[in-house]
N, C-alpha and C positions, 0 to 999 in steps of 0.2 A: 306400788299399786294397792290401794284399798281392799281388801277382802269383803264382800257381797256379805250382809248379814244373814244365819242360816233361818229360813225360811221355817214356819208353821205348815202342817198339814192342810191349814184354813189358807193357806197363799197358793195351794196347787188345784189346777184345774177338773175339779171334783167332774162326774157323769151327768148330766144334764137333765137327766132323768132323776136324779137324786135331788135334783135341786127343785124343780117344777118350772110352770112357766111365769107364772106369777111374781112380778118382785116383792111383793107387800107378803104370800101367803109362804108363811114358815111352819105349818100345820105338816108334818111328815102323814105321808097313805102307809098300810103296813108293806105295802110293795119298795119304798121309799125309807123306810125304814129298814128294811131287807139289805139293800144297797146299800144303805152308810153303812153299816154295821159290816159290809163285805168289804169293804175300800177302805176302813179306819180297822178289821183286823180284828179275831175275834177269840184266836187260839186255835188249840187241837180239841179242846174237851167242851161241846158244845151243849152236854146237857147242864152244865153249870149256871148255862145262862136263861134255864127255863124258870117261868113266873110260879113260884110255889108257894105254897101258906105254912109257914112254921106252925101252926097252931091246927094242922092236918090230923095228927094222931089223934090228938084228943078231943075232935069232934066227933059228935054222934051224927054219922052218914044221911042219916034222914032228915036233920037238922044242916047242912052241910052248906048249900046254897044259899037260905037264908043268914045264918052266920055273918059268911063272908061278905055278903051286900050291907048288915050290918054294919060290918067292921072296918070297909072302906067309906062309911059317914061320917064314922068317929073323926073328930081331930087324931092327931098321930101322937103317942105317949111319950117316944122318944124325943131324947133334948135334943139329937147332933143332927148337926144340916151337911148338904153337899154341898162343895165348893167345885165349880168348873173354871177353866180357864182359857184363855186364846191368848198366844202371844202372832202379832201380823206386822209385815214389813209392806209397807204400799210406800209406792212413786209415781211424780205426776211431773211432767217436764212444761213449762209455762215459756211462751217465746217472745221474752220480754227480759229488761233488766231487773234485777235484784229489787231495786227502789222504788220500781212500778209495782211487780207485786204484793211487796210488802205494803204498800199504799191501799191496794187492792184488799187483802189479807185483812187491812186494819179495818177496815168498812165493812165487817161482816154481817153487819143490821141489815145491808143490801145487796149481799147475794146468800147470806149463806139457808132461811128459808125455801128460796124459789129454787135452789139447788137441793133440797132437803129431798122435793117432791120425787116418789108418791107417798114419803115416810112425813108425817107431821112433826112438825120443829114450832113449839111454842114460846113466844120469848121470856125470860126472866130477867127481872132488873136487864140493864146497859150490857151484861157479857154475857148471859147463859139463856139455855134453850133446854125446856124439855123435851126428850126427842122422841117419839115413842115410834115403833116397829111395826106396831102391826100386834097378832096372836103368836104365839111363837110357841109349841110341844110336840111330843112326840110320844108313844106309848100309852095316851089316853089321858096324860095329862095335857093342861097348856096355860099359858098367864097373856095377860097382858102388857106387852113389857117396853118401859118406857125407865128413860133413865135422863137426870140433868146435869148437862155439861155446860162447864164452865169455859169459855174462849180467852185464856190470859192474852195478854196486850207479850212482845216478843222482848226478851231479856237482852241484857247487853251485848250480846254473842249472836242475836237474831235469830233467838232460837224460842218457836210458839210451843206454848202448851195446852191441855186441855186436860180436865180433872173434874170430879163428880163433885156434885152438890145436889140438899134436896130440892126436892120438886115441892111448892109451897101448896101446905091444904091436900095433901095427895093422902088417901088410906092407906095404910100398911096393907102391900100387896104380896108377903107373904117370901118375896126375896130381898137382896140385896146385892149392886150391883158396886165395883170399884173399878174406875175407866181412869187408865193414866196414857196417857198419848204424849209425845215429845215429835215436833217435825221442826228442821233444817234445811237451809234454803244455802245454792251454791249455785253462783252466776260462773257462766261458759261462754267462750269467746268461741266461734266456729265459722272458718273460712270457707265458703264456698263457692270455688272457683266453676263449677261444669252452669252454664245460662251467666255469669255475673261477673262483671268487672274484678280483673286481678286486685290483690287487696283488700275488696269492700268484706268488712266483720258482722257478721251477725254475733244476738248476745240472746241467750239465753239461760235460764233459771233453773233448775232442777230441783225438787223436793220430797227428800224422803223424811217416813215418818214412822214412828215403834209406836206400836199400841199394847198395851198390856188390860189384859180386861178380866176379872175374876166375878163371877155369880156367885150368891151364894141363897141355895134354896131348902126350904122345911117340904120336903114332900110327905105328900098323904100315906096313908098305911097301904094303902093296894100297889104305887108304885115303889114302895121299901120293899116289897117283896122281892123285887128283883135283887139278881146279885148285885155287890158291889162293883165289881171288872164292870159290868155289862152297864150299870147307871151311870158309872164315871165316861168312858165309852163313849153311848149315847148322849149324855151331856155336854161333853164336851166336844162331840163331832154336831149336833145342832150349833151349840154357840159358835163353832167354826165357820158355818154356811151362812148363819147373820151376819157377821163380820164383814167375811166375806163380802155377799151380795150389797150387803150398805155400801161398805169401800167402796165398793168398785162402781157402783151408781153415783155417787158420792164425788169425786175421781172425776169422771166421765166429766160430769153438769158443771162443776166446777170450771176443770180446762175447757169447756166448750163455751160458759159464760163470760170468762177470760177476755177469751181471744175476742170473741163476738161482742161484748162491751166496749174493747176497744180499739173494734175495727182492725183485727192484725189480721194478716193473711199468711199463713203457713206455709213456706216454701214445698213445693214436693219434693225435694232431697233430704227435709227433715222429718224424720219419724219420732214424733215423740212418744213416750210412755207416758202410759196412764193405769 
């Protein structure tokens, strides 16, 4: 038996409250930030993670506010950026054979837009989309964030990929983002005898897929103030909830475009994942 790949934090069913109700808005409230930060785990020593100005002592007090309003205008003098990461396991079960989907799969000029929605997916050349999110921050910062993926055509093994490329004419918006995704498709033969003539086979699809996604940002001098633990943390438990909520929208519109393009009707004995 295959071993279940081990799951991301970003694959477990976060508070709902953490998440919002909005699919497009990834803007955390500080209440909402209170939560990730409680469910992603924060230590024992909680004054480490308070927002402090290194450059506290040596202010003269009366001067003290201005300063710092200053000095969160400045560009940031440090070279080094943060890098986050998400690694996510998604499955989507399609009830059809292998040949149809992949038929399917190949034609992604014609669903994979209207399935994008409410996230904008703009096309590039014949394989790629820029795909942008929406606002996406937390702690006072936020970007705009938009990243293009490339749709390779599936390798001798039938095995699809997806990998970054730029977005053409885009301004330097101050990150960078590296999206590598691998999905595998595995046709099932499943007997169901309860309503159905003994015998008769149904065939369906199965598809998982590994995504590995790494940002990498220059933050401003006001949110360097934070700790390290706490930004890494916070960065990487927002890039989780993106993930996340795309996936799984993503997931959804997909297997539901599917089936409903091509007129399948879902047995109710079959439960597929999504």
């Amino acid at each position: 038996m295959q071993q279940e790949p081990m799951r991301s934090p970003a694959n477990q069913e976060p508070d709902p409250e953490i998440l919002g109700g909005n699919d497009s808005d990834f803007l955390l409230t500080p209440e909402q930030e209170a939560a990730m930060l409680a469910t992603y785990g924060m230590g024992n020593d909680d004054s480490k993670f308070d927002l402090q100005d290194p450059d506290a002592a040596e202010q003269d007090p009366t001067n003290k506010q201005s300063t710092e309003k200053n000095q969160d205008l400045k560009p940031s003098l440090k070279g080094d950026k943060s890098a986050f990461h998400n690694h996510y396991v998604g499955y989507m079960d399609l009830f059809a054979d292998k040949q149809t989907v992949m038929k399917y799969l190949n034609a992604h000029q014609g669903w994979f837009r209207r399935c994008a929605n409410p996230f904008k997916a703009d096309p590039i050349g014949e394989m790629g989309y820029a795909m942008g999110v929406g606002q996406v921050g937390a702690m006072g910062f936020q970007v705009d964030a938009r990243v293009g993926l490339n749709l390779l055509p599936p390798d001798e093994n039938s095995v699809y990929r997806i990998t970054t490329i730029p977005i053409p004419n885009q301004a330097p918006q101050g990150y960078e983002v590296d999206f590598q995704a691998e999905m595998r498709l595995q046709e099932k033969t499943l007997d169901l005898q309860a309503g159905q003539k003994l015998g008769q086979n149904w065939v369906m699809t199965s598809i998982e897929w590994d995504l590995n996604l790494t940002v990498t940002l220059q933050f401003p001098q006001f949110i360097q103030r934070l700790s390290q633990d706490m930004l890494q943390k916070t960065g990487d438990g927002v890039l989780g909830f993106v993930v996340k909520r795309v996936s799984k929208s993503l997931t959804a519109k997909v297997q539901d475009d599917f089936h409903k393009t091509h007129e399948i009707k879902v047995p109710k004995q079959i439960k597929l994942r999504r």
